[in-house]
N, C-alpha and C positions, 0 to 999 in steps of 0.2 A: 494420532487422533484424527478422526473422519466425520465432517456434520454435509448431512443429506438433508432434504427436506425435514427438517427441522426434527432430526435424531442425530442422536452421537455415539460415536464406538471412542470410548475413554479408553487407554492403556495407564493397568494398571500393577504395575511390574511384571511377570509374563504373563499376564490375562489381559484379552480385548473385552472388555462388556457393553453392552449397549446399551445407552442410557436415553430416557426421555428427561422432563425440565419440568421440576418443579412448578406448580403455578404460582406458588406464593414469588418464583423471581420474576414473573411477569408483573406484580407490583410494586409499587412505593406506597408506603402506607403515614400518614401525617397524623404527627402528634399536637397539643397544645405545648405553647414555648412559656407560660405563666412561671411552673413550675417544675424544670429540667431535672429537677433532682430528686420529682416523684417515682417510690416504685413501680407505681401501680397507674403508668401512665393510659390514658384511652385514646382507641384512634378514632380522629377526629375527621380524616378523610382518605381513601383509595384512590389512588390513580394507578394508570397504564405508565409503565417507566415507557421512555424516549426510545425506544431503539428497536429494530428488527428482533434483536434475541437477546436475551442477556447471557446467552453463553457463546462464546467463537471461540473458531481453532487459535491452540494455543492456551489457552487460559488452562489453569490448576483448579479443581473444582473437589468438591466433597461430594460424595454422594451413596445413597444407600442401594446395599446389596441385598437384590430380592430374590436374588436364584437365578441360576439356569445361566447365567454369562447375562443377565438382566440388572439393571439398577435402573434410582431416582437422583438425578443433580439436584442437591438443595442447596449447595453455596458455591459462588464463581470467590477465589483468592484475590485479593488485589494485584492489578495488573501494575509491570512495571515502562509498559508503554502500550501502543495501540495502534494499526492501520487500520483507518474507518473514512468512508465516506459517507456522503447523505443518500440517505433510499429514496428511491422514485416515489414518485405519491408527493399529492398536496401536505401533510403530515411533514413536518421537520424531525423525521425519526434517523439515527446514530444507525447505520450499517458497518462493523465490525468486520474486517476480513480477517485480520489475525492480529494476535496479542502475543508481549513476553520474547518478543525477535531481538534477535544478535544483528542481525545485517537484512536489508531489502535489496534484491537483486533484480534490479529493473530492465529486463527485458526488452528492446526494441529493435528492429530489423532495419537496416540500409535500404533492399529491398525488398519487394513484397513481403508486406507493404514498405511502400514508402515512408521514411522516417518523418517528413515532411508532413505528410498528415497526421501524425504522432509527439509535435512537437509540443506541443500545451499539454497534451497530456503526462509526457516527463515530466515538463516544467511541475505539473499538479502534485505527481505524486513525490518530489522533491521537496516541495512544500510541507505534505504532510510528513514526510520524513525530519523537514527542519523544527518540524512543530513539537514532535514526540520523540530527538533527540535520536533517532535513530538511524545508524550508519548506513547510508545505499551504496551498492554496485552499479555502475550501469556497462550492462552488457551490451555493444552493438554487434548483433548478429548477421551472418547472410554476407560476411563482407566478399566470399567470392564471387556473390552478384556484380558487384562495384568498384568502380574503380578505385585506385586507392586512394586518389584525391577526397573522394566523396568521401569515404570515413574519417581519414584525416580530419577533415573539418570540424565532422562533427564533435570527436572526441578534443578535439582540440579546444572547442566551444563550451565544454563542461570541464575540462583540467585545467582552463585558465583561473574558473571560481575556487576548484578547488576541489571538485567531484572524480573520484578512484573513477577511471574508464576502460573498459577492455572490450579490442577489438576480437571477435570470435566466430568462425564458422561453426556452427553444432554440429551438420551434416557429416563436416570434414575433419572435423577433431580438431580444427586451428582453437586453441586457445581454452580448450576442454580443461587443460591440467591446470591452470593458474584459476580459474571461475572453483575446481575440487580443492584447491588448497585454501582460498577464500572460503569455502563452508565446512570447513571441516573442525568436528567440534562445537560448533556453534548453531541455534538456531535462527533457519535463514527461510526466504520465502522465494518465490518465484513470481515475479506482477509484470504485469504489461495487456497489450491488447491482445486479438486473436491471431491466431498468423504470424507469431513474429518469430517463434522458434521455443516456447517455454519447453512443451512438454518432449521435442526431441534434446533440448538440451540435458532435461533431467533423466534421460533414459542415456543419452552418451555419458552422463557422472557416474551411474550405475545400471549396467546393462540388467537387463532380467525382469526392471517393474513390468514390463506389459500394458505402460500407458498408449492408448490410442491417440495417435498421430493424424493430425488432418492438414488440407492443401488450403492453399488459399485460390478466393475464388476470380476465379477468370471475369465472371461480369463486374465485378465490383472491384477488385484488386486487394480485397480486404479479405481478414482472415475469415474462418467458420470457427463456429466452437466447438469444441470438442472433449474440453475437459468440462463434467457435468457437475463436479462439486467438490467442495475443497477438501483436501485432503493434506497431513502430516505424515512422508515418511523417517523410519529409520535409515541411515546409511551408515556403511558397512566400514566403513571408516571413523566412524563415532559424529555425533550430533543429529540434528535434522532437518530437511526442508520441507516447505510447504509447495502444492501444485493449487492454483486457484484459479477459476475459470477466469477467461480472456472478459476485456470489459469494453463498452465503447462509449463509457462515459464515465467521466470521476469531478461529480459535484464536491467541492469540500464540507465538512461537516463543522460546526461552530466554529470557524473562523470570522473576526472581526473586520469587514473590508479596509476600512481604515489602520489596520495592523498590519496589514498585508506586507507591507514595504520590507518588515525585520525578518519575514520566511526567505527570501533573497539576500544569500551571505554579501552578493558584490554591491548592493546596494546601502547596507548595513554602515558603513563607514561615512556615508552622505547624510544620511537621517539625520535631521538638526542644522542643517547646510543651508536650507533652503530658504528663500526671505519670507514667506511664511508659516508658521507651527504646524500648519494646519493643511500643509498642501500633500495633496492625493499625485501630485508628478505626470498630473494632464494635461490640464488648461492653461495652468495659471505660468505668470511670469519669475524669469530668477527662479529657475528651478534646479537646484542642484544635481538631481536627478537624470531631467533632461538633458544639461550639456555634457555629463558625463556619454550618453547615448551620443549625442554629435561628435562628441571626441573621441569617440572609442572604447572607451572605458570602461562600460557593460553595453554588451553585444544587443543588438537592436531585437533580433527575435525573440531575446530574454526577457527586454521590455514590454514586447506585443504582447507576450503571454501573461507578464503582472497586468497590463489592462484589461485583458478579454476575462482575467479569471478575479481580477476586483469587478470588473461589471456582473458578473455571475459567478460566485465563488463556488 
């Protein structure tokens, strides 16, 4: 499946079709609650649902056939999970990247870019992986930039929690074969920023897509983008992955700041520790949270990123 500017090419066992979106899923439509058991319910009010689209890749959809390799989506299936963040815009609208995944394969570079400026955003999209139960990879790539100290660390800093980490070159093939045995069969996604190595990775799993590769930029040290929209392949091995443009920003979407604490597995066994019910693991005193950070116990950077991403989820 492939959503562009707000079209989709649905596969629908050997046919691609292209499908536009119903208008009726653009809304919610509100009933009176008196009498639920009427058949002849009236609606009582329209809104706009919450979200960018109410379809994204990955979702199971129904929809009618009008000819030509042409349809209409009239119904999105229930999903059985979801990668979303919050859309730009004053609007508190649900952006969808993909739904229905087997594993999230988080993508981030040693170097160029630097991991380091990348680090809350792991932390982010771990978060959202702990929230909708779903399994992440993290790939750190680029590791012949680096010395092996540098990566060391890093993976060393998410195998402690508990997070699968694989160190990997794309360019050089280090570690190509272990990232193709983790998606095979399953589907799985591709996320991270720009520049960090997504789409050469997915072209060394399977030679021949013809994705456009870009460099990272010399002024900035940050990636370009280059993948321009998200797209679902098959692979030749069975299952699929998804390619989704590079991001340089991942707001969370309805998460409760104050919940925050239980999306972080290391912190998870302190919850309740604390001498007050009610403490956020900032200010306040007797904090179980916090002397865990002093002693070691959860890694300091892990902390930095629960505050800067409670202060602005």
């Amino acid at each position: 499946m492939q959503e562009h500017l707000g079209r989709y090419i649905v596969s629908a066992g050997d046919r691609l079709v292209g499908c536009a979106i119903s208008s009726k899923l653009r809304k919610a439509l509100e009933y009176p609650t008196a009498d639920p058991s009427s058949l002849r319910q009236r609606v009582i009010a329209v809104r706009r649902i919450p979200s960018v689209s109410p379809v994204a890749l990955g979702d199971l959809v129904a929809f009618e056939d009008t000819g030509a390799d042409k349809g209409m989506i009239y119904q999105v299936l229930n999903r059985r999970n979801r990668l979303s963040r919050r859309a730009a815009g004053r609007r508190p609208l649900e952006h969808t990247l993909i739904a229905n995944l087997d594993l999230a394969i988080l993508v981030f570079s040693i170097r160029q870019p630097d991991l380091h400026f990348w680090l809350e955003m792991l932390d982010r999209f771990l978060a959202i992986c702990e929230m909708e139960e779903i399994p992440p990879l993290i790939c750190l790539n680029k590791i012949d930039l680096a010395e092996e100290a540098a990566w060391r660390s890093a993976a060393s800093l998410y195998e402690r929690i508990g997070y699968r980490t694989l160190p990997i070159s794309a360019a050089h093939g280090t570690g190509v074969e272990s990232v193709r045995e983790a998606i095979r069969e399953a589907v799985s996604v591709f996320l991270g920023p720009s520049g960090t190595g997504k789409t050469t990775l997915l072209n060394a799993l399977q030679p021949g897509l013809g994705l456009q590769v870009g460099e990272v930029s010399r002024a900035t040290g940050r990636g370009r983008h280059t993948t321009s929209h998200a797209e679902l392949f098959p692979l030749e091995e069975g299952g699929m992955v998804g390619d989704t443009p590079g991001l340089r920003e991942l707001n969370l979407y309805n998460v409760d700041a104050d919940q925050l604490h239980w999306l972080f597995p290391e912190m998870r066994p302190l919850i309740g520790s604390c001498r007050f019910r009610n403490c956020i693991h900032a200010q306040e005193p007797d904090c179980a949270i916090k002397a865990a950070v002093e002693s070691g116990q959860i890694d300091r950077l892990r902390y930095q990123s629960y505050l800067r991403i409670r202060e602005r989820p």
